[in-house]
C-alpha positions as CSV (number, residue, x, y, z in Angstrom):
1,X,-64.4,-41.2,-36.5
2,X,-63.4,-43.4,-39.2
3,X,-62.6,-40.8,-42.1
4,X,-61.9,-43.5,-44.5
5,X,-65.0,-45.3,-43.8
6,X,-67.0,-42.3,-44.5
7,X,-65.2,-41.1,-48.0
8,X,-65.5,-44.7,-49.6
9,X,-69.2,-43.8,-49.1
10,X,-68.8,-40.9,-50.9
11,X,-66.7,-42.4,-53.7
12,X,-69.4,-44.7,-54.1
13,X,-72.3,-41.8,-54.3
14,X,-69.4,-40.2,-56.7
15,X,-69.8,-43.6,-58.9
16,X,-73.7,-43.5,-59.1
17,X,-73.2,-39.6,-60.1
18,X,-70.6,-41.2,-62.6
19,X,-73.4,-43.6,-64.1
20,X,-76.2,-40.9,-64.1
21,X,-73.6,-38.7,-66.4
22,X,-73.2,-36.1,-63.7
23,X,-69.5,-35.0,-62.4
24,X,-68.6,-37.5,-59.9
25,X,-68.6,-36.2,-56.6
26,X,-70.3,-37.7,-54.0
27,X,-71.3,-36.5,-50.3
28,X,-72.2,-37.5,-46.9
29,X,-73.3,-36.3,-44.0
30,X,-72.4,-38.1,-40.7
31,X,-73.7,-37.1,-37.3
32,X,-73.0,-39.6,-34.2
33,X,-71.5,-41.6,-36.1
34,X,-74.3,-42.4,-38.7
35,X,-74.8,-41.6,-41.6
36,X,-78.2,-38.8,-41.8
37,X,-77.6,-38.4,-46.1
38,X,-75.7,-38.6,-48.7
39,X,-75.7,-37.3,-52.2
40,X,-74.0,-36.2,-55.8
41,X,-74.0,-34.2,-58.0
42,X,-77.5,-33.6,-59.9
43,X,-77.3,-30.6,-62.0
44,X,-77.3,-32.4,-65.3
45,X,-80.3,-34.0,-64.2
46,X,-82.2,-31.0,-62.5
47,X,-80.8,-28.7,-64.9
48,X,-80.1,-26.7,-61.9
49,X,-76.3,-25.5,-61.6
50,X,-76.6,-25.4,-58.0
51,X,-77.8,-29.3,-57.4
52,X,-74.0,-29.9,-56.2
53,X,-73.1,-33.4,-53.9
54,X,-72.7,-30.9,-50.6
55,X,-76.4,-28.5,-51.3
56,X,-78.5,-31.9,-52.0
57,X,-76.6,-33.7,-48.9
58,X,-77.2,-30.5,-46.5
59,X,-80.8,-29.7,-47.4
60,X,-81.2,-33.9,-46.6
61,X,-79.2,-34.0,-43.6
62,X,-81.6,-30.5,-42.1
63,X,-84.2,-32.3,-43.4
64,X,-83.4,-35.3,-41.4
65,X,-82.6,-33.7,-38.2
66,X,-85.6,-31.3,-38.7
67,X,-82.8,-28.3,-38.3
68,X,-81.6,-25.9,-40.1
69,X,-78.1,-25.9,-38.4
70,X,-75.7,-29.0,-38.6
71,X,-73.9,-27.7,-35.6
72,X,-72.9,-31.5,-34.6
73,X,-72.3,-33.0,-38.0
74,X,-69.3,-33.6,-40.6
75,X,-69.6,-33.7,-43.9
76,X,-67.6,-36.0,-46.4
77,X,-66.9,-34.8,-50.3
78,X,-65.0,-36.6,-52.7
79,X,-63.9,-33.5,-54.3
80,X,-62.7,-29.8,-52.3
81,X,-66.1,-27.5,-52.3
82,X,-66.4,-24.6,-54.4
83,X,-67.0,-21.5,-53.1
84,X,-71.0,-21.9,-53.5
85,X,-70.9,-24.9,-51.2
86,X,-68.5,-23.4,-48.6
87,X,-71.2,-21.0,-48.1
88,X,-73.9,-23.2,-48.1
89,X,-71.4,-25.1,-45.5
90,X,-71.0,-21.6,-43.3
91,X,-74.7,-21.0,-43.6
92,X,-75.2,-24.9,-42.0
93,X,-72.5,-24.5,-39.5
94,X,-71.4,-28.4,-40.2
95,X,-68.8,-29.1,-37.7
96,X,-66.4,-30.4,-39.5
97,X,-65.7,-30.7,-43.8
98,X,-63.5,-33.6,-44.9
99,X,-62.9,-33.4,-48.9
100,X,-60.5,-36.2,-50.8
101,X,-59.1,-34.3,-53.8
102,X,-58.1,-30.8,-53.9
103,X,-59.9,-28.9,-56.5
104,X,-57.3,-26.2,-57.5
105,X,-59.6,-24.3,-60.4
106,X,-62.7,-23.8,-58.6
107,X,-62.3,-24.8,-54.9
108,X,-62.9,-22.4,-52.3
109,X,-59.5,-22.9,-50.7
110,X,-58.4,-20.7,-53.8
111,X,-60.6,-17.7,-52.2
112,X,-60.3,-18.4,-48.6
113,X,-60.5,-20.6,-45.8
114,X,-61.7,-18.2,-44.1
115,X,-65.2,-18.7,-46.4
116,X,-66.5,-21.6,-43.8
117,X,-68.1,-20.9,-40.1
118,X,-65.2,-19.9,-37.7
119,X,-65.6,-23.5,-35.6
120,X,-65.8,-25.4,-38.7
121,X,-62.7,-28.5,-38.7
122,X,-61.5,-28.6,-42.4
123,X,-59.8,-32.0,-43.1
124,X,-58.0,-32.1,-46.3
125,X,-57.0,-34.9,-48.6
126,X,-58.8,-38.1,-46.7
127,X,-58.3,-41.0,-49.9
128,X,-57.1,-38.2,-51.9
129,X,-55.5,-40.0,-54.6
130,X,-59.0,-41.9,-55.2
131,X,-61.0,-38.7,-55.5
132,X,-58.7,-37.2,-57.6
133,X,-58.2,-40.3,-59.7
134,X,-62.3,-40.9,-60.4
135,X,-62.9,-37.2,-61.2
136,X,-59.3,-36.8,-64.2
137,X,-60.9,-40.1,-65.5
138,X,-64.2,-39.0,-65.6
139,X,-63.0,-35.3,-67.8
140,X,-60.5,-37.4,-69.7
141,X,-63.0,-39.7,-70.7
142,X,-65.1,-36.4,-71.5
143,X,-62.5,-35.1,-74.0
144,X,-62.0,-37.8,-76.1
C-alpha cells in the first residue's frame, strides 16, 4: 500500500478543515486499496467536541461497508489520535492506523499503545514533517 499516496489525501482533507476554521487534521479510510471515506475535523462546525477527522471517517467508512467492524481496513490521520479516537479505533477494529505527526500533548501514545485492538498495525510518522508543519502553522497563526 502506498502510505504516501494515502496521507497527501489526508493533508488535503486537513486543508479543507483548515479553510472551514476547524484544526486541520484530515482522515481516510482505505480498504482494498480504495479509498471508502475520508474526513476532518468538524467540531467547530457541529459544535460537537467529538466530530474529530477519525469518528466522522469511521462512522462513513461502517457506513459504507454496511459494518460495524473495519476488520480489513487502514486508516490515514494527519495528526497521532487522541485517546477518544484510539478507542473509537479499538471499538472498529481498523486493521491498521497510519498518523503523520506525533501529537505529544493529547495523543494516545502518551497513555498507551496498548489503547487500540490487539491486531491493529500502528504506523508512525508517514509525511511527518508535513502534518506537523500544517497543524504549528495553523496554532501559530491562532496566537497572533
Amino acid at each position: 500500500m502506498d502510505y504516501e499516496k494515502y496521507m497527501r489525501i489526508a493533508l488535503a482533507e486537513a486543508a479543507d478543515a483548515e479553510m472551514e476554521g476547524e484544526v486541520p487534521i484530515g482522515t481516510v479510510v482505505v480498504c482494498g486499496d480504495k479509498v471508502i471515506s475520508r474526513a476532518h475535523n468538524r467540531t467547530e462546525h457541529l459544535h460537537d467536541v467529538t466530530a474529530h477527522a477519525e469518528i466522522m471517517a469511521i462512522t462513513a467508512a461502517e457506513d459504507y461497508l454496511g459494518a460495524k467492524y473495519l476488520t480489513d481496513c487502514t486508516l490515514f490521520v494527519t495528526v497521532e489520535p487522541c485517546v477518544m479516537c484510539a478507542g473509537a479505533i479499538a471499538w472498529a477494529q481498523l486493521a491498521e492506523v497510519v498518523y503523520g505527526a506525533a501529537d505529544e500533548k493529547r495523543g494516545f501514545s502518551k497513555y498507551s499503545e496498548k489503547v487500540l485492538h490487539p491486531k491493529t498495525k500502528l504506523v508512525k510518522g508517514v509525511l511527518a514533517e508535513e502534518c506537523e508543519k500544517k497543524i504549528k502553522e495553523f496554532f501559530a497563526k491562532k496566537r497572533k
